[in-house]
mmCIF file of the protein (N, C-alpha, C, O) and its ligand, coordinates in Angstrom:
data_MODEL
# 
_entry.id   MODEL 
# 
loop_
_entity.id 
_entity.type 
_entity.pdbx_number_of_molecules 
1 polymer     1 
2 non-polymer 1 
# 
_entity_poly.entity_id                      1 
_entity_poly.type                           'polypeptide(L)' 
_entity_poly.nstd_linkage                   no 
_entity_poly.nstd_monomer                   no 
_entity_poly.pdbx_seq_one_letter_code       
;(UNK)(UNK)(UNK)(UNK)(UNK)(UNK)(UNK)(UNK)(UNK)(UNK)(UNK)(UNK)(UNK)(UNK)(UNK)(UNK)
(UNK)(UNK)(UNK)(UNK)(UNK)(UNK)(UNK)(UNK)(UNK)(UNK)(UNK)(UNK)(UNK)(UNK)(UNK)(UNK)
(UNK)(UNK)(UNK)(UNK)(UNK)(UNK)(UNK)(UNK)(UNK)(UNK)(UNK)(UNK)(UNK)(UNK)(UNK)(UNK)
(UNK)(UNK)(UNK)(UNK)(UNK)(UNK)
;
_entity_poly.pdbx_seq_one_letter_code_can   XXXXXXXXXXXXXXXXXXXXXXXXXXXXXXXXXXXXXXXXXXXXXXXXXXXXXX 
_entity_poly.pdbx_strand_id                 A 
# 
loop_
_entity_poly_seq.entity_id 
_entity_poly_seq.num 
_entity_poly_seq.mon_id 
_entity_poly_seq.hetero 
1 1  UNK n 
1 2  UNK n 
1 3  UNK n 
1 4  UNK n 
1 5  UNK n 
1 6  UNK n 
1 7  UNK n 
1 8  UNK n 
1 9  UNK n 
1 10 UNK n 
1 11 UNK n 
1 12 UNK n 
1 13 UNK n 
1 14 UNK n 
1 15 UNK n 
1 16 UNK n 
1 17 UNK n 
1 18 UNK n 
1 19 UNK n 
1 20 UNK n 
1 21 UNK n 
1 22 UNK n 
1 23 UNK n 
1 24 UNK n 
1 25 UNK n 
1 26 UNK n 
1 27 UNK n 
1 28 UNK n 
1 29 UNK n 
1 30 UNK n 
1 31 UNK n 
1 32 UNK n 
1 33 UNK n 
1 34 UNK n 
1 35 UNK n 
1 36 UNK n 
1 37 UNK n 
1 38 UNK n 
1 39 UNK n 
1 40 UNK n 
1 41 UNK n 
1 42 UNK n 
1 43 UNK n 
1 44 UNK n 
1 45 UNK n 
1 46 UNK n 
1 47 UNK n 
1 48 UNK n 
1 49 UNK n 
1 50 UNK n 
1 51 UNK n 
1 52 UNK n 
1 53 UNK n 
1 54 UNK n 
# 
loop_
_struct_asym.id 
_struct_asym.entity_id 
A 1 
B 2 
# 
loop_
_chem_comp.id 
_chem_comp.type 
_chem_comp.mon_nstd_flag 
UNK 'L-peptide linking' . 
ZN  non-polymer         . 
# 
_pdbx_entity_nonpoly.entity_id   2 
_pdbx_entity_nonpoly.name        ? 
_pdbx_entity_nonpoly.comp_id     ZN 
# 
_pdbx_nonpoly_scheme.asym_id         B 
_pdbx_nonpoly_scheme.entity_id       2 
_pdbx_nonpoly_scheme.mon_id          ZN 
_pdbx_nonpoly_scheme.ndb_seq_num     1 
_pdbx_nonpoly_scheme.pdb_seq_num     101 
_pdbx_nonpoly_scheme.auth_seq_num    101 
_pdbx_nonpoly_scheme.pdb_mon_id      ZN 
_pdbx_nonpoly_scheme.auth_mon_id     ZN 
_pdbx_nonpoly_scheme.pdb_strand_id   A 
_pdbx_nonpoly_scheme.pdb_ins_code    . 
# 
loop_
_atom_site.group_PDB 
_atom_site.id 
_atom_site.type_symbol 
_atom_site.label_atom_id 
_atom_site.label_alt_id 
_atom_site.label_comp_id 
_atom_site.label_asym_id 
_atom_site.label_entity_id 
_atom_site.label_seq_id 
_atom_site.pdbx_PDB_ins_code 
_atom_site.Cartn_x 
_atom_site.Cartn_y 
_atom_site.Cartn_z 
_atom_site.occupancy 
_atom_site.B_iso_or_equiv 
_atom_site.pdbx_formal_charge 
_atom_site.auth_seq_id 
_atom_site.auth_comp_id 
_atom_site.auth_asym_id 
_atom_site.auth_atom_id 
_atom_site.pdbx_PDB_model_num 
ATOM   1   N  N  . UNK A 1 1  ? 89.215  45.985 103.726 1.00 0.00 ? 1   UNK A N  1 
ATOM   2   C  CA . UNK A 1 1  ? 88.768  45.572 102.393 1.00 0.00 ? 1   UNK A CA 1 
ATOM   3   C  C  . UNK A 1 1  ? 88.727  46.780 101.457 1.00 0.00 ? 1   UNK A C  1 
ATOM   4   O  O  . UNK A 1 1  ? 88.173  47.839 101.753 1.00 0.00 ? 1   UNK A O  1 
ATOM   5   N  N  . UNK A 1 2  ? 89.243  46.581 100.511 1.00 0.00 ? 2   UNK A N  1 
ATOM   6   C  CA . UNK A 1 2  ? 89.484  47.483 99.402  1.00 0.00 ? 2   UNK A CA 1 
ATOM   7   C  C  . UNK A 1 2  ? 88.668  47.534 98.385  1.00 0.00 ? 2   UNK A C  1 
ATOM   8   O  O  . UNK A 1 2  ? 88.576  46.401 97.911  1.00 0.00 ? 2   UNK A O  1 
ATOM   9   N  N  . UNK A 1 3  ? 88.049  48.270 97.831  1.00 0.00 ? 3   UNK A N  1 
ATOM   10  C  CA . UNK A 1 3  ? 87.240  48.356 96.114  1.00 0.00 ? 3   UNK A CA 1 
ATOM   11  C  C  . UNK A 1 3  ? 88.279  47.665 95.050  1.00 0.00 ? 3   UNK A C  1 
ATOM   12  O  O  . UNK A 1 3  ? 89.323  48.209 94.692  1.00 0.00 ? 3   UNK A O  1 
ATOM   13  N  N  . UNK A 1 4  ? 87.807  46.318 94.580  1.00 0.00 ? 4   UNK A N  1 
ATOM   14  C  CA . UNK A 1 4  ? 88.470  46.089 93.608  1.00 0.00 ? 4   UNK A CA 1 
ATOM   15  C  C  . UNK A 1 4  ? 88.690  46.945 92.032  1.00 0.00 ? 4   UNK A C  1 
ATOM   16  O  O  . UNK A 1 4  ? 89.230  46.505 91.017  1.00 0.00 ? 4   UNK A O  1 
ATOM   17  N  N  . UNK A 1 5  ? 88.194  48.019 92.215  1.00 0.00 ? 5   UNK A N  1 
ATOM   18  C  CA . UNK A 1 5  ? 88.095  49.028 91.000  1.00 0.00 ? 5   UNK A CA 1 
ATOM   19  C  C  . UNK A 1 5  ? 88.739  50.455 91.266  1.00 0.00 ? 5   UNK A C  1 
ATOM   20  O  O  . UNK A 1 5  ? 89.628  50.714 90.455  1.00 0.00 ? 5   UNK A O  1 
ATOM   21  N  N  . UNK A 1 6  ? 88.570  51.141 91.924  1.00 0.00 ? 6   UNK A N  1 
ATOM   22  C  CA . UNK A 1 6  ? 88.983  52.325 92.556  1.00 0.00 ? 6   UNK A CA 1 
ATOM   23  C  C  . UNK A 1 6  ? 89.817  52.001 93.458  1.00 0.00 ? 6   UNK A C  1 
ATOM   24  O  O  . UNK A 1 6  ? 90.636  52.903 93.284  1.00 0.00 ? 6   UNK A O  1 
ATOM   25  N  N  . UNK A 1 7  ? 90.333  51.226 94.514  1.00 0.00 ? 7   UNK A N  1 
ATOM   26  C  CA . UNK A 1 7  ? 90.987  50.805 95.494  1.00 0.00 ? 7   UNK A CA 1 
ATOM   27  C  C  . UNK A 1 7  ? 90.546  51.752 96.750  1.00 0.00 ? 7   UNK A C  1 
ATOM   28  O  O  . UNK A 1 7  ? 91.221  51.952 97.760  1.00 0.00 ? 7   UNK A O  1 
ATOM   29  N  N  . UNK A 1 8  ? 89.355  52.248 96.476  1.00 0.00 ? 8   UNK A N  1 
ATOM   30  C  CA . UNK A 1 8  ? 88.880  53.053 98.094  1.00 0.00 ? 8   UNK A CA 1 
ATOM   31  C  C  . UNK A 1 8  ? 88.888  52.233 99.771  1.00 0.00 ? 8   UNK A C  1 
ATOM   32  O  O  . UNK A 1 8  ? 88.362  51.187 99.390  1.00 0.00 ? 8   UNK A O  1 
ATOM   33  N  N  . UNK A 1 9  ? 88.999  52.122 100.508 1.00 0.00 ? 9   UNK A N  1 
ATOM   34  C  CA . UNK A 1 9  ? 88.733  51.364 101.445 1.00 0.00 ? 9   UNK A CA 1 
ATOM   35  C  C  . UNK A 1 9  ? 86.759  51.529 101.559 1.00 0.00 ? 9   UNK A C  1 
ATOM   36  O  O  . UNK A 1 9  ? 85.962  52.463 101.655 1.00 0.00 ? 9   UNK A O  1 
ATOM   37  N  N  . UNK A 1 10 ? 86.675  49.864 101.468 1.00 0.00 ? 10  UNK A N  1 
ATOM   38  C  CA . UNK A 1 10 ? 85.364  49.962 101.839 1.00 0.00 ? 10  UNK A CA 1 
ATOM   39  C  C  . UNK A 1 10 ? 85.087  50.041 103.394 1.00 0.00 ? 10  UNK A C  1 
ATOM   40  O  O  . UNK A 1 10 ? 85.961  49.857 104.241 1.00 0.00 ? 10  UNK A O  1 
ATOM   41  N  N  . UNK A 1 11 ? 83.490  50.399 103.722 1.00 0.00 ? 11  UNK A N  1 
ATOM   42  C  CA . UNK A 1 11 ? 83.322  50.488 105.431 1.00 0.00 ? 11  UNK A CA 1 
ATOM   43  C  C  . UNK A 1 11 ? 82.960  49.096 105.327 1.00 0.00 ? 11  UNK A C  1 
ATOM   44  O  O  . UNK A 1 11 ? 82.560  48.558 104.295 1.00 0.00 ? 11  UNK A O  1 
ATOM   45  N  N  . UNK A 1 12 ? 83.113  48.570 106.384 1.00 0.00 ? 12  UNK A N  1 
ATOM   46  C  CA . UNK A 1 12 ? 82.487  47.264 106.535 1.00 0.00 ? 12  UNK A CA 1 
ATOM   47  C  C  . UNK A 1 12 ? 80.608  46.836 106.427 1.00 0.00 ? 12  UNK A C  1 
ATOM   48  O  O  . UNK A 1 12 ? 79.561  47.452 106.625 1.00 0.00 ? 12  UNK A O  1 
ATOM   49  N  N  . UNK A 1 13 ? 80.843  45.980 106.164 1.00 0.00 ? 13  UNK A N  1 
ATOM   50  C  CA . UNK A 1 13 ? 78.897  46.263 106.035 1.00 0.00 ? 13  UNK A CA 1 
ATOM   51  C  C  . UNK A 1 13 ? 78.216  46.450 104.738 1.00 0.00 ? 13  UNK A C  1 
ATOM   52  O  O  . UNK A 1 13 ? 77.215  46.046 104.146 1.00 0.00 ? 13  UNK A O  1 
ATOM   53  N  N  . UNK A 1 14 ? 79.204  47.239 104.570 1.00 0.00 ? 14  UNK A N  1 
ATOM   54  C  CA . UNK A 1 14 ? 79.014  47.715 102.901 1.00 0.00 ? 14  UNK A CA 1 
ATOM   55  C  C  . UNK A 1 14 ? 79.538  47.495 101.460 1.00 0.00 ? 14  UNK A C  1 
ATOM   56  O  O  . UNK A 1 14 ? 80.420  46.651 101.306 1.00 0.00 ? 14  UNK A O  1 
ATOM   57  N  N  . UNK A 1 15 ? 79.106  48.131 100.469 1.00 0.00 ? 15  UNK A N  1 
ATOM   58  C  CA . UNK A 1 15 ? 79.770  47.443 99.201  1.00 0.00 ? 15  UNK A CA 1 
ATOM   59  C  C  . UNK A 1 15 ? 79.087  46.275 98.694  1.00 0.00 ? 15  UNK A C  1 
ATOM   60  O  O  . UNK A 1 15 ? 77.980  45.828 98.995  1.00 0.00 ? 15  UNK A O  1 
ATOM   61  N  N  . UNK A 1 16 ? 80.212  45.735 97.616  1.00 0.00 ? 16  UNK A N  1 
ATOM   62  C  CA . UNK A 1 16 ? 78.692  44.335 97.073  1.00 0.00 ? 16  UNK A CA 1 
ATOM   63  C  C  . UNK A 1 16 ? 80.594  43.413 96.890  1.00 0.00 ? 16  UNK A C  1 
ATOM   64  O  O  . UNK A 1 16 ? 81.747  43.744 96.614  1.00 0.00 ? 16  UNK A O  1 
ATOM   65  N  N  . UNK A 1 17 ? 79.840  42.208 97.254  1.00 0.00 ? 17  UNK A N  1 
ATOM   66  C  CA . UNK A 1 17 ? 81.553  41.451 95.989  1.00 0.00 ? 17  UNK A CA 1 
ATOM   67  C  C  . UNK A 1 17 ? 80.383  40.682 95.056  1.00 0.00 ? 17  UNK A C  1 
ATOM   68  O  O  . UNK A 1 17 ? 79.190  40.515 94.802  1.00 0.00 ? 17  UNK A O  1 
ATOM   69  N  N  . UNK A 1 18 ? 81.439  40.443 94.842  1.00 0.00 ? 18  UNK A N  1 
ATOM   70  C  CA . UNK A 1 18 ? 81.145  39.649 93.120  1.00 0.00 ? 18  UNK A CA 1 
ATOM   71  C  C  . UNK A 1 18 ? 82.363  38.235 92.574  1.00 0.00 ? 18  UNK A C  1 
ATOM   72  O  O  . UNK A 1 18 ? 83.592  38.290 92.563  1.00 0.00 ? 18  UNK A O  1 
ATOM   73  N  N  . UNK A 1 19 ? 81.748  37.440 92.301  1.00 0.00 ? 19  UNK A N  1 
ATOM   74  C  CA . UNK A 1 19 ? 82.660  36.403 91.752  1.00 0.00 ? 19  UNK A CA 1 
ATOM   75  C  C  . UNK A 1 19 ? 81.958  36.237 90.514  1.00 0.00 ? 19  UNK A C  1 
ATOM   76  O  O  . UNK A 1 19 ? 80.785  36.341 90.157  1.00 0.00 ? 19  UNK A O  1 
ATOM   77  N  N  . UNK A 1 20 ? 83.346  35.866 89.826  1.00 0.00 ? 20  UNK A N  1 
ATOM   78  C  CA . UNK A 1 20 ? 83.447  35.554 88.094  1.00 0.00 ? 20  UNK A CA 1 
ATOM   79  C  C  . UNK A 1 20 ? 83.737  34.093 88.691  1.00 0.00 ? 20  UNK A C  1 
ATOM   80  O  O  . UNK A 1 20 ? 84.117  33.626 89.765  1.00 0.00 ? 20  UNK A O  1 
ATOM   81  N  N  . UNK A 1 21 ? 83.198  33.420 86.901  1.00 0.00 ? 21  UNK A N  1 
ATOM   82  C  CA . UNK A 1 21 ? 82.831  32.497 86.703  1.00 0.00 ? 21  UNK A CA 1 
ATOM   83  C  C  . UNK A 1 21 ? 84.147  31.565 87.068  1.00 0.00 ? 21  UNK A C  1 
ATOM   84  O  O  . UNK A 1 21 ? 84.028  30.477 87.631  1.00 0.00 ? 21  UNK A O  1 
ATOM   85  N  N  . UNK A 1 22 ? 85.327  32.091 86.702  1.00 0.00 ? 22  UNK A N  1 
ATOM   86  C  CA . UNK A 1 22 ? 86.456  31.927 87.205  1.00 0.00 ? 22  UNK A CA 1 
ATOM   87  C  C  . UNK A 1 22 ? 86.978  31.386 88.878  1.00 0.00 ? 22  UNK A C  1 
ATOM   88  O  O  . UNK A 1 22 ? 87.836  30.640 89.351  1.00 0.00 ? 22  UNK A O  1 
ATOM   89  N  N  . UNK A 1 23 ? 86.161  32.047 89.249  1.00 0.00 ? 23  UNK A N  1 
ATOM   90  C  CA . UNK A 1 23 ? 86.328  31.930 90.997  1.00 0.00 ? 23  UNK A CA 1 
ATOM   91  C  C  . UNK A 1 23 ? 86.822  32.855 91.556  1.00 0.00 ? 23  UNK A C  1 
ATOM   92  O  O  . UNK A 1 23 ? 87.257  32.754 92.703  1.00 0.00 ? 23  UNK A O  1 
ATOM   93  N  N  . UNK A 1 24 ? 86.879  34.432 90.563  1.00 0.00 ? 24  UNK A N  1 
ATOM   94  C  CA . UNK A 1 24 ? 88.028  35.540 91.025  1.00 0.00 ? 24  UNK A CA 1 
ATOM   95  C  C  . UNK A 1 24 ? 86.637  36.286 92.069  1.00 0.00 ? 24  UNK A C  1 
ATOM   96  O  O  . UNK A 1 24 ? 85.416  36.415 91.981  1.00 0.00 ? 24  UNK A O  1 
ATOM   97  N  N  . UNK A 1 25 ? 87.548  36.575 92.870  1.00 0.00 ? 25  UNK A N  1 
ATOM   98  C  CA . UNK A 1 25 ? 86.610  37.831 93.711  1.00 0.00 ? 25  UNK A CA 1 
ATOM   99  C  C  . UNK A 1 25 ? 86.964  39.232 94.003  1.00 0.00 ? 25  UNK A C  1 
ATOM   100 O  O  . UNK A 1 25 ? 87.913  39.726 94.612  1.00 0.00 ? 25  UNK A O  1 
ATOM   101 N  N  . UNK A 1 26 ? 85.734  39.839 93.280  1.00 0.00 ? 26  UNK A N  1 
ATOM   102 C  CA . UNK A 1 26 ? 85.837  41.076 93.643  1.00 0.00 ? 26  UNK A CA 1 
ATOM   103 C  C  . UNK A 1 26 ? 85.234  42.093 94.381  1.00 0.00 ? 26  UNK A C  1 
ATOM   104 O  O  . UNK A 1 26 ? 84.038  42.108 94.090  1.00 0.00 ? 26  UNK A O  1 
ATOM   105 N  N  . UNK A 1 27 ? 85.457  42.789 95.048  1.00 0.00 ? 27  UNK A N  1 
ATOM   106 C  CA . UNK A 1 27 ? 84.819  43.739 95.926  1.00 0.00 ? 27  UNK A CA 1 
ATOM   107 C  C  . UNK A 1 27 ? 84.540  44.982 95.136  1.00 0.00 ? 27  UNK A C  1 
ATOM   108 O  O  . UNK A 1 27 ? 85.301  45.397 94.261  1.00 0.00 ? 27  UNK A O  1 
ATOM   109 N  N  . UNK A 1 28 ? 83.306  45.612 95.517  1.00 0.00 ? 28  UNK A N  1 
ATOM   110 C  CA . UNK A 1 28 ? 82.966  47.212 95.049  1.00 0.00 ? 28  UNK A CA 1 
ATOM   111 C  C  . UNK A 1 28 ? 82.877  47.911 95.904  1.00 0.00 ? 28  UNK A C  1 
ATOM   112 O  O  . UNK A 1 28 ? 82.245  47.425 96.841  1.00 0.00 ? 28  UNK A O  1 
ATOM   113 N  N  . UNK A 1 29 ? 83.313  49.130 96.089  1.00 0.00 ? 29  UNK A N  1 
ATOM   114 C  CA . UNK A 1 29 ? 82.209  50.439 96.993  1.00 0.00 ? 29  UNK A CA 1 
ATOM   115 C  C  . UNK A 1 29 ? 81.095  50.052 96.457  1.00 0.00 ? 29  UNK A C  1 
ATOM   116 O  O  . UNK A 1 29 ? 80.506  49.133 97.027  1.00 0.00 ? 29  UNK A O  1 
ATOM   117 N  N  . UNK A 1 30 ? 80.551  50.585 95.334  1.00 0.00 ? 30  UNK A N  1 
ATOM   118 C  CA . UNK A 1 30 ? 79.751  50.879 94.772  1.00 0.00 ? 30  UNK A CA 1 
ATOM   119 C  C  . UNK A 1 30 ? 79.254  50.383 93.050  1.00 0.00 ? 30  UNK A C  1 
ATOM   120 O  O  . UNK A 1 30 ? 80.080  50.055 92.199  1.00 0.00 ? 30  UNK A O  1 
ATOM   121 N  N  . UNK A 1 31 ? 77.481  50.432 92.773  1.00 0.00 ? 31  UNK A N  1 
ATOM   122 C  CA . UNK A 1 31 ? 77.483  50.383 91.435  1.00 0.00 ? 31  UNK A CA 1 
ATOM   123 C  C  . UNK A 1 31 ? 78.284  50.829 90.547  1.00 0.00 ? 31  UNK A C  1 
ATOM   124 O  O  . UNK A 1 31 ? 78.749  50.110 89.663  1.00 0.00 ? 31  UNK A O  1 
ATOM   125 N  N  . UNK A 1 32 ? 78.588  52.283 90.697  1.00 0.00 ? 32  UNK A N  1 
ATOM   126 C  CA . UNK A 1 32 ? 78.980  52.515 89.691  1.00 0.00 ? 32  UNK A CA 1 
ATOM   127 C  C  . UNK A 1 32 ? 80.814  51.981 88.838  1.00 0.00 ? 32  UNK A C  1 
ATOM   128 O  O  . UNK A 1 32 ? 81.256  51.969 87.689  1.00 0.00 ? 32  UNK A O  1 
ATOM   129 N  N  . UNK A 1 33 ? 81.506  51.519 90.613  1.00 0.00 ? 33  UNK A N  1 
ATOM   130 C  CA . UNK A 1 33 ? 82.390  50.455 89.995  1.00 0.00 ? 33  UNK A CA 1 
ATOM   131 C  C  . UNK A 1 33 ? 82.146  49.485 89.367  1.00 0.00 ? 33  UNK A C  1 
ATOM   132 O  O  . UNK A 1 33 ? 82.860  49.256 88.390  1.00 0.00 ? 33  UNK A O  1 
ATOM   133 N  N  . UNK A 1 34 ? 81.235  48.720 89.644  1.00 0.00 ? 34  UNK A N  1 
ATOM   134 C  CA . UNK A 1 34 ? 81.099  47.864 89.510  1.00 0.00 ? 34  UNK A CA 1 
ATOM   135 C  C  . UNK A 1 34 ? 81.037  47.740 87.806  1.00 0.00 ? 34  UNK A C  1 
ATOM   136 O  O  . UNK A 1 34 ? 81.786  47.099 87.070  1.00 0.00 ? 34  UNK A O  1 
ATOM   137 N  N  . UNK A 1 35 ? 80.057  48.452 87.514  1.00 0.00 ? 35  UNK A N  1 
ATOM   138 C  CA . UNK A 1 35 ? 79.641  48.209 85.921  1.00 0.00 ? 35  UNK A CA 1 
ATOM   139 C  C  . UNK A 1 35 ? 80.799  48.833 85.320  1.00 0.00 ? 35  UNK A C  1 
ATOM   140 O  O  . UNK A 1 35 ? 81.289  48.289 84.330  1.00 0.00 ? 35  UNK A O  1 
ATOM   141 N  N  . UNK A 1 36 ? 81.289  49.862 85.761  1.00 0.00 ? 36  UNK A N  1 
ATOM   142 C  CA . UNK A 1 36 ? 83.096  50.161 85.040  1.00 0.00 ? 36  UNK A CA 1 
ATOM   143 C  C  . UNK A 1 36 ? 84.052  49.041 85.169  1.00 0.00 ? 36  UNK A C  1 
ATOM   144 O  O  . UNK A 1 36 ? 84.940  49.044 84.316  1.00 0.00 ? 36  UNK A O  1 
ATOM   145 N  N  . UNK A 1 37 ? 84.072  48.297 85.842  1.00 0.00 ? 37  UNK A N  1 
ATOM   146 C  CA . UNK A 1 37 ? 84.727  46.842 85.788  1.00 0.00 ? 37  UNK A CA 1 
ATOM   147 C  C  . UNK A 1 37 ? 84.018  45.642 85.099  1.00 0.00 ? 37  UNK A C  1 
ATOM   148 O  O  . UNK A 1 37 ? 84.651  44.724 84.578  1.00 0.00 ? 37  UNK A O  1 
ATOM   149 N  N  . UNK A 1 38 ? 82.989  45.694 85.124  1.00 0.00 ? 38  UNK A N  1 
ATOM   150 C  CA . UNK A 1 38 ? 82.378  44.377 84.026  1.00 0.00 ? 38  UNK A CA 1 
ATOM   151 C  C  . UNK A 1 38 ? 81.402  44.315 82.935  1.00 0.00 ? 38  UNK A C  1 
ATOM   152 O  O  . UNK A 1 38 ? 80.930  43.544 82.100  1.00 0.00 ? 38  UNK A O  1 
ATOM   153 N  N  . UNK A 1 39 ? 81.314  46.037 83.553  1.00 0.00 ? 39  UNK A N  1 
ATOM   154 C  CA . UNK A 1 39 ? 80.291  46.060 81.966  1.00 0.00 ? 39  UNK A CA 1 
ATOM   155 C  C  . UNK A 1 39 ? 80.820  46.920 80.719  1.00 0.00 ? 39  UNK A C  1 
ATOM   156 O  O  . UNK A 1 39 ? 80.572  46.853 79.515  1.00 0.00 ? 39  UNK A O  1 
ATOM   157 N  N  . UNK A 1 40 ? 81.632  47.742 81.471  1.00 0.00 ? 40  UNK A N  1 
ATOM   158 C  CA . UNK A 1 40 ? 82.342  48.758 80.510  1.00 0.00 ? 40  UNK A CA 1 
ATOM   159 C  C  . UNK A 1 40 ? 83.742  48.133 80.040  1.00 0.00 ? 40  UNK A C  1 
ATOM   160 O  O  . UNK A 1 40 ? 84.196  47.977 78.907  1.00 0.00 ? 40  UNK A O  1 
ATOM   161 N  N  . UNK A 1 41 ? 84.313  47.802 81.413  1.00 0.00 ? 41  UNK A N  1 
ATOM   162 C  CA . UNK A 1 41 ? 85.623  46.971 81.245  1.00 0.00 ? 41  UNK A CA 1 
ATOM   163 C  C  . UNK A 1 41 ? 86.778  48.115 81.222  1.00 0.00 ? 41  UNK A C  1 
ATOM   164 O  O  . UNK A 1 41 ? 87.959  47.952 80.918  1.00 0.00 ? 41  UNK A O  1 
ATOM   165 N  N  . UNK A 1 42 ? 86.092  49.391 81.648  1.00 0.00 ? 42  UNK A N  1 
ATOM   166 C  CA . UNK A 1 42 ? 87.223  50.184 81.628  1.00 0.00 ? 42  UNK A CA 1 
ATOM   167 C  C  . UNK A 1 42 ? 88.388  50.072 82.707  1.00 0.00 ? 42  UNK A C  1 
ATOM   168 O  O  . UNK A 1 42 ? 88.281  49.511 83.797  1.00 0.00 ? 42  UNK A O  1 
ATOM   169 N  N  . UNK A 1 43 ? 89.552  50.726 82.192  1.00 0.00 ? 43  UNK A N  1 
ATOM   170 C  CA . UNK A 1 43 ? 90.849  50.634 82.817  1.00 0.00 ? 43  UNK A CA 1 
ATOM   171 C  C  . UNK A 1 43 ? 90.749  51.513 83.652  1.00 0.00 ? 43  UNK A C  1 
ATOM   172 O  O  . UNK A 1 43 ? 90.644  52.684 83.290  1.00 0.00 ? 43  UNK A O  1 
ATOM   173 N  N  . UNK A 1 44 ? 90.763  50.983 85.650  1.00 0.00 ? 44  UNK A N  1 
ATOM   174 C  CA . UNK A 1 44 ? 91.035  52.391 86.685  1.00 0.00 ? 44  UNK A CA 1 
ATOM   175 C  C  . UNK A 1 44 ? 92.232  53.574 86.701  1.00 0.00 ? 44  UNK A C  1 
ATOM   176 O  O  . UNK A 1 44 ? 92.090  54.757 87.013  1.00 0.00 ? 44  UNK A O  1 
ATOM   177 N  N  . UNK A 1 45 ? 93.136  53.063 86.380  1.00 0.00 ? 45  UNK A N  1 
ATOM   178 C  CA . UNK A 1 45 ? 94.170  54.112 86.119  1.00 0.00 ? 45  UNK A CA 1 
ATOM   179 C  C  . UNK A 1 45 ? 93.857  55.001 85.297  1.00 0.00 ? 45  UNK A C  1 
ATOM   180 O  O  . UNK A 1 45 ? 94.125  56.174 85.555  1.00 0.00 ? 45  UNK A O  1 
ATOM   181 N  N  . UNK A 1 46 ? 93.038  54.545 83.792  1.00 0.00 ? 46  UNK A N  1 
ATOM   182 C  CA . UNK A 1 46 ? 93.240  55.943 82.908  1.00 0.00 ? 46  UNK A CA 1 
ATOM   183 C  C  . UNK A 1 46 ? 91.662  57.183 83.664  1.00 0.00 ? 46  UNK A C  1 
ATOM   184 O  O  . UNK A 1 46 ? 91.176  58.115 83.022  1.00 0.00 ? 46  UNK A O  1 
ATOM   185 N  N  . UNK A 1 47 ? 91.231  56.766 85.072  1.00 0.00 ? 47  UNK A N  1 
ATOM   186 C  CA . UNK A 1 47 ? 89.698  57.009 85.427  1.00 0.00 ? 47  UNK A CA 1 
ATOM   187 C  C  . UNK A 1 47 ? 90.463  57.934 86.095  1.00 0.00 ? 47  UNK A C  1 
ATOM   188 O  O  . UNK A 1 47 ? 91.499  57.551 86.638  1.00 0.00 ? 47  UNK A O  1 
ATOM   189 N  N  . UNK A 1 48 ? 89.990  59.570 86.169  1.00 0.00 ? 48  UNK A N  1 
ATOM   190 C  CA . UNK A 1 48 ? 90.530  60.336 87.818  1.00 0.00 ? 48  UNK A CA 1 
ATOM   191 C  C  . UNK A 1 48 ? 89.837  59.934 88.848  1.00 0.00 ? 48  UNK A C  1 
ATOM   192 O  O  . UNK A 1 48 ? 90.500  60.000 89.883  1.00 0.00 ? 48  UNK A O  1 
ATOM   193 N  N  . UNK A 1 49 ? 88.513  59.449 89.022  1.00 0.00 ? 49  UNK A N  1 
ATOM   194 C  CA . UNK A 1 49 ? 87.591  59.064 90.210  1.00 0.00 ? 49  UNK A CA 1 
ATOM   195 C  C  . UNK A 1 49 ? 88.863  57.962 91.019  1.00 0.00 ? 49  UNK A C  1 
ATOM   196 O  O  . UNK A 1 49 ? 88.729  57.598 92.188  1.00 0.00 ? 49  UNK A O  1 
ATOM   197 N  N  . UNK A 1 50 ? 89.652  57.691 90.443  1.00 0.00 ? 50  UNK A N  1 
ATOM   198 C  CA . UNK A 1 50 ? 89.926  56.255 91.021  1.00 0.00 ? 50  UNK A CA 1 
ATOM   199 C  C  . UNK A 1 50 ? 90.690  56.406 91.931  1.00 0.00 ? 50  UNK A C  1 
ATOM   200 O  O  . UNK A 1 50 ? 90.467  57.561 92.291  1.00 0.00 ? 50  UNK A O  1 
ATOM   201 N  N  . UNK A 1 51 ? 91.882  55.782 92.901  1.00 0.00 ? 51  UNK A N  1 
ATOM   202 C  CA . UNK A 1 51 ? 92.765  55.459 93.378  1.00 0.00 ? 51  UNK A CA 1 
ATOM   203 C  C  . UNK A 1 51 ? 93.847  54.884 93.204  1.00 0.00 ? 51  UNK A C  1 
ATOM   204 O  O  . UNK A 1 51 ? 94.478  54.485 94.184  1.00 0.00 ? 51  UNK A O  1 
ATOM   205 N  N  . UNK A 1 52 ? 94.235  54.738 92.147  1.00 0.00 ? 52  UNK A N  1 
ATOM   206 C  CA . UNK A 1 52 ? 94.881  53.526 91.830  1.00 0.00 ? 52  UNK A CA 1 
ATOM   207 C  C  . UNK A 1 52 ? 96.204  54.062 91.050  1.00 0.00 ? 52  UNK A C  1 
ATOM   208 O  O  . UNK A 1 52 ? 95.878  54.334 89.894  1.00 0.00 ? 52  UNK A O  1 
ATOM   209 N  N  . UNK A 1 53 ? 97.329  54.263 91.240  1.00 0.00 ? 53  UNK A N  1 
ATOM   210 C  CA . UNK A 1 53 ? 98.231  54.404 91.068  1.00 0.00 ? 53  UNK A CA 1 
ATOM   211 C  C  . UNK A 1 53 ? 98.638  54.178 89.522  1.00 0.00 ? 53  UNK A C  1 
ATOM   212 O  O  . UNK A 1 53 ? 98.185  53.279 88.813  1.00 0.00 ? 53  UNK A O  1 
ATOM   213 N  N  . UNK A 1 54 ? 99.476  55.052 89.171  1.00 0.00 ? 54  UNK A N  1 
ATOM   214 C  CA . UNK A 1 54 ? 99.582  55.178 87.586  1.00 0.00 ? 54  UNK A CA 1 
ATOM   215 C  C  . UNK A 1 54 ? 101.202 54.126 87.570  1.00 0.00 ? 54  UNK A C  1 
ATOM   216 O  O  . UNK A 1 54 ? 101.772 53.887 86.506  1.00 0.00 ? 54  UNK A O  1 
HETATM 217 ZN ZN . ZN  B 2 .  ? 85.098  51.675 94.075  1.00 0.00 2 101 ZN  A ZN 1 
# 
């Protein structure tokens, strides 16, 4: 399972998901993805923290 924001591999056990109202699901490492994906809405590519391929 992957961070839907950073694309880190999560450990199992851990992380949070999240579904939109939509029915989409997403996985986090962590808070601080999390709110960069739905509260900020920022783009992972333009982030260096991230993983995610340009
Ligand atoms: Zn992440």
């Amino acid at each position: 399972m992957k961070c839907s924001f950073c694309k880190k591999e999560i450990p199992p056990g851990t992380g949070k998901m999240y579904i939109t109202k939509t029915g989409k699901i997403y996985y986090f490492c962590s808070s601080k993805c999390e709110k960069n994906m739905l509260k900020l809405k920022r783009n992972p590519t333009k982030l260096k923290w991230t993983k995610v391929k340009k």
